[in-house]
MARSETOR-130308 format. One record per residue: y, x, z of N, C-alpha, C, O in turn; residue in one letter. Coordinates in Angstrom, 1 decimal, decimal comma, always signed. Each point is the difference from the previous one (the first is absolute). Layout:
! residues N
(node (Y X Z) (Y X Z) (Y X Z) (Y X Z) "A");
...
//
This chain:
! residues 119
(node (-1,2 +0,8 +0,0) (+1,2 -0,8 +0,0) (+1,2 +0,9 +0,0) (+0,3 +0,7 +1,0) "X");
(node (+0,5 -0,8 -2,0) (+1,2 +0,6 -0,2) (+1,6 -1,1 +0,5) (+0,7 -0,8 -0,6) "X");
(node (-0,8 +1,3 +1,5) (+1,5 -1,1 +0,5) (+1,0 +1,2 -0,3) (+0,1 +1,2 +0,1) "X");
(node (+0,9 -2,5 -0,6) (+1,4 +0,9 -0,4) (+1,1 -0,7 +0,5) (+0,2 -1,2 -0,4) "X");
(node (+0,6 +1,9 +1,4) (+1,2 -1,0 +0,8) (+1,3 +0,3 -1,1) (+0,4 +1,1 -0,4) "X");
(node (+0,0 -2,3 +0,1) (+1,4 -0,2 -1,3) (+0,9 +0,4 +0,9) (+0,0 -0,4 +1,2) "X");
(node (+0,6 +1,1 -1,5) (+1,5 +0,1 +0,1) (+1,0 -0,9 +0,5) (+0,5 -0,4 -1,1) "X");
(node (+0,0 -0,2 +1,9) (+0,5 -1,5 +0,1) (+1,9 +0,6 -0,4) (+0,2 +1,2 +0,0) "X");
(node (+0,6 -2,1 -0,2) (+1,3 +0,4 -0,3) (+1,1 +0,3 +1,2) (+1,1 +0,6 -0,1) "X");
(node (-1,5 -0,9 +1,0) (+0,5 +0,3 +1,6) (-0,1 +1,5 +0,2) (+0,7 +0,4 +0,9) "X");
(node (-1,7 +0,6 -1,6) (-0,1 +1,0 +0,8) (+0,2 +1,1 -0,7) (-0,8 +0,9 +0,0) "X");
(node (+2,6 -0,8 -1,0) (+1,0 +0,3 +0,5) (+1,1 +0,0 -0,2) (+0,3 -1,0 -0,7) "X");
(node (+0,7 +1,7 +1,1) (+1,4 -0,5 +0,2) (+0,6 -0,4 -1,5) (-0,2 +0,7 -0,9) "X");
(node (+1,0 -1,9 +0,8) (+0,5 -0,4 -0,8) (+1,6 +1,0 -0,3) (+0,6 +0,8 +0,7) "X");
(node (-0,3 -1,3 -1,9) (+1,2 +1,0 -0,2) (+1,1 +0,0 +0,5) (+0,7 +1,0 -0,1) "X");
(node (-0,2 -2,5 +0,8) (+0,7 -0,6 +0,9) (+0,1 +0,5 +1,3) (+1,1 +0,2 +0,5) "X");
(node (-2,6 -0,1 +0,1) (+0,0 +0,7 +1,1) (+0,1 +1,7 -0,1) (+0,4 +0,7 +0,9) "X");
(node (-0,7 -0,4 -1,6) (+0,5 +1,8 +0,1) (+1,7 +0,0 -0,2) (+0,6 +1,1 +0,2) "X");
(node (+0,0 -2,1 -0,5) (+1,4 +0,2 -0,4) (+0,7 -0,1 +1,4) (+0,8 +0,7 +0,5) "X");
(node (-1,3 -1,9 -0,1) (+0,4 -0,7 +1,4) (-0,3 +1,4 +1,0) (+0,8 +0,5 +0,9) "X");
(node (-1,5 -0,3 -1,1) (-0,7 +1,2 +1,4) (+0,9 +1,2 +0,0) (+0,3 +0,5 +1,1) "X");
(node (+0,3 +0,1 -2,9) (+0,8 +0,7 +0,0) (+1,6 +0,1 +0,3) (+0,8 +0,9 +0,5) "X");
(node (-0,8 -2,2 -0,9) (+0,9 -0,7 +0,6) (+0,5 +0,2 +1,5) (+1,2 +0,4 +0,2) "X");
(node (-1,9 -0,6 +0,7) (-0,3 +0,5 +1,4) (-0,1 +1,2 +0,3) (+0,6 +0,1 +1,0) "X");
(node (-0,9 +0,5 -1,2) (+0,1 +1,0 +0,3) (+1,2 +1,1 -0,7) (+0,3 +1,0 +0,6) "X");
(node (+0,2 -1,1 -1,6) (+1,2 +0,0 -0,3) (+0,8 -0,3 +0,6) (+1,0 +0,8 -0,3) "X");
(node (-0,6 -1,7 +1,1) (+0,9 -0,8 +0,8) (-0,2 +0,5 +1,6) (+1,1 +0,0 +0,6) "X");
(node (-2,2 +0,5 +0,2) (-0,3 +0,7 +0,9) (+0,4 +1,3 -0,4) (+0,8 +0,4 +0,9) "X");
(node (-1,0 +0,5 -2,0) (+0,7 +1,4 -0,3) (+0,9 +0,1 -0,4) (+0,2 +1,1 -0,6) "X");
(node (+1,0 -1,9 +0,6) (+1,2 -0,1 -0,4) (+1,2 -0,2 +2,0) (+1,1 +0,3 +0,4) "X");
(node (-2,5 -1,1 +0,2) (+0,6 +0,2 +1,4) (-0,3 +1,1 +0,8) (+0,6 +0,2 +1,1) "X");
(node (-1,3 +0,4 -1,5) (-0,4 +1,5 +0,4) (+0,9 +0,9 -0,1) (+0,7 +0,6 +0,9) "X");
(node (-0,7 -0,6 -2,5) (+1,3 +1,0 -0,5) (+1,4 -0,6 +0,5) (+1,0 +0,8 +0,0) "X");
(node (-0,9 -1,7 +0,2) (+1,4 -0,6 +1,2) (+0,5 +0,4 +1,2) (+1,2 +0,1 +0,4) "X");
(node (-3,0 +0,1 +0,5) (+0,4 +0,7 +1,0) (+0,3 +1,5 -0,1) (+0,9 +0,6 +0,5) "X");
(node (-2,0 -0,4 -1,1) (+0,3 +2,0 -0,5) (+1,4 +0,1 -0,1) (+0,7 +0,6 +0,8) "X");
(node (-0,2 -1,1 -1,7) (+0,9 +0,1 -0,5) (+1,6 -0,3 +1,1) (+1,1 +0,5 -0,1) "X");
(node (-1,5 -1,2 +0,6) (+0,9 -0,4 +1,4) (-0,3 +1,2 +1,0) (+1,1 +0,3 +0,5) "X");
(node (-2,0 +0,3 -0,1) (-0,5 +0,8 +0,7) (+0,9 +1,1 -0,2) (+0,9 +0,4 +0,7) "X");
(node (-1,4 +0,1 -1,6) (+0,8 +1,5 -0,6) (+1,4 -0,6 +0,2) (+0,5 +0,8 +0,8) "X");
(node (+0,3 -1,6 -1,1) (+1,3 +0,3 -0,3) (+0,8 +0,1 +1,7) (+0,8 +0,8 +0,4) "X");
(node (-1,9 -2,3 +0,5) (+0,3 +0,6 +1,3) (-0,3 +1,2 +0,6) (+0,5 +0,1 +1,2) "X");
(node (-1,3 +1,0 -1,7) (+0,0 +1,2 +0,9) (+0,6 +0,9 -0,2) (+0,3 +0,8 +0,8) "X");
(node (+0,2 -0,8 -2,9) (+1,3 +0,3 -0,4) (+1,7 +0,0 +1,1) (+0,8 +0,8 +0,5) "X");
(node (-1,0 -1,8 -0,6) (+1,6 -0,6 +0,4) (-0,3 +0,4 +2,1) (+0,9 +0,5 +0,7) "X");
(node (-2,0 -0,8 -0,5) (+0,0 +0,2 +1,2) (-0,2 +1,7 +0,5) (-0,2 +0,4 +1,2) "X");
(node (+0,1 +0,4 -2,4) (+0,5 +1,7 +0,0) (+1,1 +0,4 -0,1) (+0,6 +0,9 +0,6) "X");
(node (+0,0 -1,8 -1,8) (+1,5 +0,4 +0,0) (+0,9 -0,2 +1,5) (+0,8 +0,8 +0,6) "X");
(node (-1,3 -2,4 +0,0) (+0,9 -0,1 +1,0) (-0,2 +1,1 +1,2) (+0,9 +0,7 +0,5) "X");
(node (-2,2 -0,8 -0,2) (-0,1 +1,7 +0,9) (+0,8 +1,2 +0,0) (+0,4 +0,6 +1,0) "X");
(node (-0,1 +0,0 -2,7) (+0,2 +0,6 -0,3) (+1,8 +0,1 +0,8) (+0,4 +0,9 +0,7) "X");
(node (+0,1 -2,2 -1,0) (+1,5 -0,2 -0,5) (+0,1 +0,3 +2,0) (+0,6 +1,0 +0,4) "X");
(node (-1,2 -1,9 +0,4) (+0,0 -0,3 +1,0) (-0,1 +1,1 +0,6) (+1,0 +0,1 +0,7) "X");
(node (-1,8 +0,8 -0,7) (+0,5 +1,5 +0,3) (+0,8 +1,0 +0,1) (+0,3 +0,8 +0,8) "X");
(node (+0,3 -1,4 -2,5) (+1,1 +0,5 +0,1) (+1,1 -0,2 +0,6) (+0,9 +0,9 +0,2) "X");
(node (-0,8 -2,4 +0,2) (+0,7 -0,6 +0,5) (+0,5 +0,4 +1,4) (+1,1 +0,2 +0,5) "X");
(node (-2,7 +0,0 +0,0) (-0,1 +0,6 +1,7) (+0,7 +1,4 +0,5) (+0,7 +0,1 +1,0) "X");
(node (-1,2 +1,1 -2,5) (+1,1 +0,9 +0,4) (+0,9 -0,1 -0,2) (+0,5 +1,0 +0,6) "X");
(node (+0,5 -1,8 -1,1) (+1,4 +0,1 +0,0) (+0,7 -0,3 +0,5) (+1,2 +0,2 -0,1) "X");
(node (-2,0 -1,3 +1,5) (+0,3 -0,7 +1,2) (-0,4 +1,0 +0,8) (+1,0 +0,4 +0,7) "X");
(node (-1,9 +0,2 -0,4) (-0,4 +1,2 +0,7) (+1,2 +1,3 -0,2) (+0,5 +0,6 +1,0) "X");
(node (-0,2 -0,4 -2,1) (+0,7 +1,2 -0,2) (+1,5 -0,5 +0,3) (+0,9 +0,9 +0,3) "X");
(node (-0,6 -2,2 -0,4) (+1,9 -0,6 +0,4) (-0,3 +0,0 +1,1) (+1,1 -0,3 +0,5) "X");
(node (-2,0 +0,4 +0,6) (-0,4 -0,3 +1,5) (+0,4 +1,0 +0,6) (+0,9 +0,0 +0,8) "X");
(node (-1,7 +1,1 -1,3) (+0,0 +1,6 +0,3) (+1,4 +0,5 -0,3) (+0,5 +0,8 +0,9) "X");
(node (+0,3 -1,1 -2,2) (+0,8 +0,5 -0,6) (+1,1 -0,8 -0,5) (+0,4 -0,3 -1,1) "X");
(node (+0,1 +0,0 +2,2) (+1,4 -1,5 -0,6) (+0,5 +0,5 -0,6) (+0,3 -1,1 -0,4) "X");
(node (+0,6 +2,0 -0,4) (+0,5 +0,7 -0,4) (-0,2 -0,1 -1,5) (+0,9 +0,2 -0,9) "X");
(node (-1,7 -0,3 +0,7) (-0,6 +0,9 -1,2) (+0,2 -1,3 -0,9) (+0,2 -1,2 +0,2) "X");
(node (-0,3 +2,1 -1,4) (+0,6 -1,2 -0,9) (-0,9 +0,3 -0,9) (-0,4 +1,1 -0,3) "X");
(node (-0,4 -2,8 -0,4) (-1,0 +0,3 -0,9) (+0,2 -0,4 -1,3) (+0,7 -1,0 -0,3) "X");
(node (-1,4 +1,7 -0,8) (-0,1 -0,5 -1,5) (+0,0 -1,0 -0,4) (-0,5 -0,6 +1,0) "X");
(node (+0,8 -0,2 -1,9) (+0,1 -1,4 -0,1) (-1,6 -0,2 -0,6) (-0,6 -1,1 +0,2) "X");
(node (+0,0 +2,1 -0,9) (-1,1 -0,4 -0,6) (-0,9 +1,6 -0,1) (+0,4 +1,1 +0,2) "X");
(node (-1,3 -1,5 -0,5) (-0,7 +1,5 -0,2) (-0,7 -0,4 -1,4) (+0,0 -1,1 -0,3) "X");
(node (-0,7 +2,2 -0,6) (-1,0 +0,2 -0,8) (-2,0 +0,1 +0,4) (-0,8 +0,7 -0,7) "X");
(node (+0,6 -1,1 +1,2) (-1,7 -0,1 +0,4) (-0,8 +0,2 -0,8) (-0,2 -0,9 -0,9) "X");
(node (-0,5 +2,4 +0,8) (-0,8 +0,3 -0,5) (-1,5 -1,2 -0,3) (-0,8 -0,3 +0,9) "X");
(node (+0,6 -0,2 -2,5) (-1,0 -1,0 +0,1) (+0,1 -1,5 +0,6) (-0,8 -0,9 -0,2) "X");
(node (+2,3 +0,8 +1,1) (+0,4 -1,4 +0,6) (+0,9 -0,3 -0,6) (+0,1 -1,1 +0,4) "X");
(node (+1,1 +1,6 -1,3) (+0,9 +0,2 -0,8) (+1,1 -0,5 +1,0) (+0,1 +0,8 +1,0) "X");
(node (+0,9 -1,8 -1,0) (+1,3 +0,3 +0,6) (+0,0 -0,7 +1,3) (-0,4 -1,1 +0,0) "X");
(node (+0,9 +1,7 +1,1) (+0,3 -0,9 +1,3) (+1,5 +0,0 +0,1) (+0,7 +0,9 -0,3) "X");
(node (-0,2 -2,3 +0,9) (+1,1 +0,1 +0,0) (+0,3 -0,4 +2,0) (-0,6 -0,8 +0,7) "X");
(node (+1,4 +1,3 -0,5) (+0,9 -0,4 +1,7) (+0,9 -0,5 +0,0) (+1,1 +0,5 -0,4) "X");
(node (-1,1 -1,6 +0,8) (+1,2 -0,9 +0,0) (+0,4 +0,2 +2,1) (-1,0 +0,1 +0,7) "X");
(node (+2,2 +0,0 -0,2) (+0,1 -0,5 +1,4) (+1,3 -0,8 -0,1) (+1,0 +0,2 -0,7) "X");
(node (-1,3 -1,0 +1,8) (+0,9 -0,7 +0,1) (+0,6 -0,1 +1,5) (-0,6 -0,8 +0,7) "X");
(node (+1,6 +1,3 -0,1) (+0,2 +0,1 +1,4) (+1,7 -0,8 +0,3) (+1,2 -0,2 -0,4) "X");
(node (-2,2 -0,1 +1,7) (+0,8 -1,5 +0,3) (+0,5 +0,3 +1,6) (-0,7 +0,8 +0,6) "X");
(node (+1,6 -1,2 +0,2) (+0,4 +0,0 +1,3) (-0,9 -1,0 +0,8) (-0,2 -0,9 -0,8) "X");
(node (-0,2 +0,6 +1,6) (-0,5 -0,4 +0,9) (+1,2 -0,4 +1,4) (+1,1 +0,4 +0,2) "X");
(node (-1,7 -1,3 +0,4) (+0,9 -0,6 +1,1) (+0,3 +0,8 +1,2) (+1,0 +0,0 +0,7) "X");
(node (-2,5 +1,3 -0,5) (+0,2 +0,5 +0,6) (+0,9 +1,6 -0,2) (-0,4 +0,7 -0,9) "X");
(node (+1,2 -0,3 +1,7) (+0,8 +0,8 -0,1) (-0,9 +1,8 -0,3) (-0,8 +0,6 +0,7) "X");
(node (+1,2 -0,2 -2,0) (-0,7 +1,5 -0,2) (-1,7 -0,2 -0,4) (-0,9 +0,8 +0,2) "X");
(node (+0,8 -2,4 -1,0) (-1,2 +0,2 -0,5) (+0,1 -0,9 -1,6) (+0,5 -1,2 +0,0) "X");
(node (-0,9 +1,8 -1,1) (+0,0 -0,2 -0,7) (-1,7 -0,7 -0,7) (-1,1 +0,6 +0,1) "X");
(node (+1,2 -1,7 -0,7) (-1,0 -0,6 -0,9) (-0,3 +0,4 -1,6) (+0,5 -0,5 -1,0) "X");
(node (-1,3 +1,3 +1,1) (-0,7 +0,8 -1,3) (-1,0 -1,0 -1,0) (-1,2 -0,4 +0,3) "X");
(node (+1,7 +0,1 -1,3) (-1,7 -0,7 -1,1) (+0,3 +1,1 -0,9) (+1,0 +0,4 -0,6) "X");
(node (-2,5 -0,2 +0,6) (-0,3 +1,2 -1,2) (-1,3 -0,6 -0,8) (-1,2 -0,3 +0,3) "X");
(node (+2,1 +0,3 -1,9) (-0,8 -0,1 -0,7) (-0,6 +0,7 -1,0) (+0,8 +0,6 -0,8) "X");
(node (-2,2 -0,6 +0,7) (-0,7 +1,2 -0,9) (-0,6 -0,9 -1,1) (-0,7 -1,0 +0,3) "X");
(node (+0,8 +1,3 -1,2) (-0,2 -0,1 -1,4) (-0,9 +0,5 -0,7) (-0,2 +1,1 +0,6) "X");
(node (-0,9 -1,3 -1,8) (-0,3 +0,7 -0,7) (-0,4 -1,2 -1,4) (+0,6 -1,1 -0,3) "X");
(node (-1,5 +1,6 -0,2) (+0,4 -0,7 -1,2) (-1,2 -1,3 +0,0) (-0,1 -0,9 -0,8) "X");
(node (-0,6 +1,2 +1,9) (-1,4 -1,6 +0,2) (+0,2 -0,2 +1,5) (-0,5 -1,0 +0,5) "X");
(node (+1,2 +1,8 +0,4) (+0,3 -1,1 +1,0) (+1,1 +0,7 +1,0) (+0,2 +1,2 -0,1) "X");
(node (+0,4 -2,1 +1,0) (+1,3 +0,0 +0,7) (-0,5 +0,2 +1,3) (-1,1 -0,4 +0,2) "X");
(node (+1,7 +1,0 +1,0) (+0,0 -0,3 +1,5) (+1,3 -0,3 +0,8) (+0,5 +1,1 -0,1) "X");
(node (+0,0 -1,6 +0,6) (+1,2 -0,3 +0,8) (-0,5 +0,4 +1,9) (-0,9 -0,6 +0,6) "X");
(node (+1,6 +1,5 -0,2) (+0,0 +0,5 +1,2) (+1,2 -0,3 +0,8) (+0,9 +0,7 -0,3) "X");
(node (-0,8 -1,6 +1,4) (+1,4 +0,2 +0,6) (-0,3 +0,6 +1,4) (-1,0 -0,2 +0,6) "X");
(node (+1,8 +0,9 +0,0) (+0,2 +0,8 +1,1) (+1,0 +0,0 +0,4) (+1,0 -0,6 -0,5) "X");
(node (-1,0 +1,3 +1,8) (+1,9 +0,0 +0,6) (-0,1 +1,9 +0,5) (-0,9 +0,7 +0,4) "X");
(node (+2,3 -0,4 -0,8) (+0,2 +1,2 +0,5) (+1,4 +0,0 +0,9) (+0,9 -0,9 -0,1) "X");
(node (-0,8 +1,9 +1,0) (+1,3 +0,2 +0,5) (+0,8 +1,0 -0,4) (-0,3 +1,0 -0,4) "X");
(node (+1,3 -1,4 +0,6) (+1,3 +0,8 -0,9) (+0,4 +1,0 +0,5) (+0,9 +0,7 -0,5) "X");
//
């Protein structure tokens, strides 16, 4: 006895269904590359700000140390290209102290620092 099982039309995917499936999953790797792509730019932007914020610290650190001293409006950064220093100094209520915002610049992100020094 030779039995032979037919082939039934169910057993396999129609052309509909491989479209649809591609479909999905296309649409899953498109949210992938969303996140990646979200990812990197935050760890980007969240280097620069480090960066800037640093710089920011010494120059609050070095007006601390050094009221005197008078700084560049901007520097050249090797690889980080231009920072710029903005200050803005303000009188305060109280007598011989002055209110400092310093702002650092660069070309993907900003920091604003306010401080008080005495005169």
């Amino acid at each position: 006895m030779n039995y032979r099982v037919k082939p039934s039309l169910s057993a396999a995917f129609t052309l509909i269904e491989v479209i649809v499936a591609i479909s999905v999953l296309a649409v899953a790797m498109l949210g992938v590359y969303s996140l990646v792509n979200q990812s990197i730019f935050m760890a980007t932007y969240g280097r620069e700000k480090d960066f800037v914020s640093d710089r920011a610290f010494e120059r609050v650190a070095l007006s601390l140390h050094y009221p005197r001293s008078s700084w560049e409006p901007s520097e050249e950064v090797k690889g980080k290209g231009k920072i710029t220093y903005e200050v803005q100094r303000t009188p305060t209520l109280l007598p011989g102290v002055t209110s400092v915002i310093l702002t650092v610049k660069s070309n993907d992100a900003a920091v604003i620092y306010e401080y008080f020094e005495r005169n």
